[in-house]
N, C-alpha and C positions, 0 to 999 in steps of 0.2 A: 373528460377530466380523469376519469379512472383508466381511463386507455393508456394516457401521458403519465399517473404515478405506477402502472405495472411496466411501464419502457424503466422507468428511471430506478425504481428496484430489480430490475435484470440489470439493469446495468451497473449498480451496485452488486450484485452477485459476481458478476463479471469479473469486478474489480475481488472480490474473493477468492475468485478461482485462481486471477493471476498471482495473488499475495501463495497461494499455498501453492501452485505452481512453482513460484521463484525458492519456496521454505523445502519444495522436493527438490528440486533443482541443488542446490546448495546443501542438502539432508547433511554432509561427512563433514561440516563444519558445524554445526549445532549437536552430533554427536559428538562431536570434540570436545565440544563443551560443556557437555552435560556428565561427559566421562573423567573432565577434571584433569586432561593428561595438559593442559597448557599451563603456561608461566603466568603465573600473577594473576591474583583479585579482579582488577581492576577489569583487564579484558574479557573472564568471566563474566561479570555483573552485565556488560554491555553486549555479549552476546547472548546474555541470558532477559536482557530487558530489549532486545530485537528479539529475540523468539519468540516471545511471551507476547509484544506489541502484534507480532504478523499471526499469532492463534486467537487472539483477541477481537483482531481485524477480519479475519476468515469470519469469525462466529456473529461480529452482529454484521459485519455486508453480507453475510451466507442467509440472516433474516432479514435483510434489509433494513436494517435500523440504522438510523441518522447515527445513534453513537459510536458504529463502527470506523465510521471516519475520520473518529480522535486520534486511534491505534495507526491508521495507516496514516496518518501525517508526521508521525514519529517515524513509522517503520520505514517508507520513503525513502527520508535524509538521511539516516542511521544507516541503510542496508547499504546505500550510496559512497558515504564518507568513510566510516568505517571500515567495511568489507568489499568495497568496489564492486556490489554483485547488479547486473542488471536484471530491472522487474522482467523487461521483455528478454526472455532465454534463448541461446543461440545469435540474436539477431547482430549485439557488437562484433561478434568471432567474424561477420562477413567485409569487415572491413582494417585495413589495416594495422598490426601492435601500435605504431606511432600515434594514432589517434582515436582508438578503442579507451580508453579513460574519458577522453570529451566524446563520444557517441553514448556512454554508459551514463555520464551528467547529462545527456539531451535528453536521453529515453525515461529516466528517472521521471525528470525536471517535467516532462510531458507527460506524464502518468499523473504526476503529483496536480498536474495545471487542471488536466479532465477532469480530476474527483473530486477539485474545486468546485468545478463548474455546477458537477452535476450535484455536490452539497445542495451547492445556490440554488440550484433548479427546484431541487425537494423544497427546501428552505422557504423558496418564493412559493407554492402552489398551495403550503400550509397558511399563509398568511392573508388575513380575511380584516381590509380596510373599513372600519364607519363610516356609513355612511351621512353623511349632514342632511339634518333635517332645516327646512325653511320656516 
C-alpha cells in the first residue's frame, strides 16, 4: 500500500514538473503580463489567474497534495482555450499547422483525463469502508 501512494505522488509530481515546464516554455507571455504592456483588464486578470493557477498547481503536486489538483483543473482548460499552449512542449510542432489546434485539445484533454485518474486513485486508497458487524 505505501508502495502504490509513493507511485501516485511521483506521479503527481510529474504532473508538476510538466505544469512549470509548460509556465517556462511560454515564460515571454506571462512576462507580458506581468509587465502590463498588453491592452485591456480583462486579458490581464486571465493571464494573471493562469499563472497564478499553474504556480499554485506546481506547489501542492510538487508536495503531493490532493489540493494541487484544483489549480491544474483550471490551468488545463485555460492554458488550452485561452492561449492555445500545449502542456506537452514541442510535441504539436510535429505535425501539421492545419491540425496542430486539434493535436493541442487531444494533448491537453489527455493530460487533463490522467490527473483525473490518478485524483481517483489517491481518492480511492484514502477511503476506509465499515465494516458490518453480524
Amino acid at each position: 500500500m505505501d508502495h502504490k501512494r509513493n507511485i501516485l505522488v511521483n506521479t503527481a509530481k510529474g504532473l508538476a514538473v510538466l505544469v512549470a515546464i509548460c509556465l517556462l516554455r511560454y515564460a515571454e507571455t506571462f512576462v507580458t503580463v506581468v509587465s502590463f504592456n498588453q491592452v485591456g483588464i480583462v486579458p490581464n486578470i486571465i493571464a494573471m489567474l493562469v499563472l497564478l493557477s499553474g504556480i499554485s498547481a506546481i506547489v501542492g503536486l510538487g508536495r503531493g497534495d490532493r489540493w494541487g489538483f484544483i489549480p491544474l483543473y483550471f490551468f488545463i482548460p485555460a492554458i488550452t482555450m485561452f492561449f492555445g499552449y500545449s502542456m506537452i512542449p514541442y510535441l504539436p510542432s510535429l505535425v501539421s499547422p492545419d491540425l496542430r489546434p486539434f493535436s493541442i485539445v487531444l494533448l491537453n484533454s489527455s493530460v487533463l483525463v490522467f490527473s483525473v485518474l490518478v485524483l481517483l486513485k489517491m481518492m480511492d486508497d484514502d477511503v476506509v469502508l465499515p465494516v458490518e458487524k453480524c
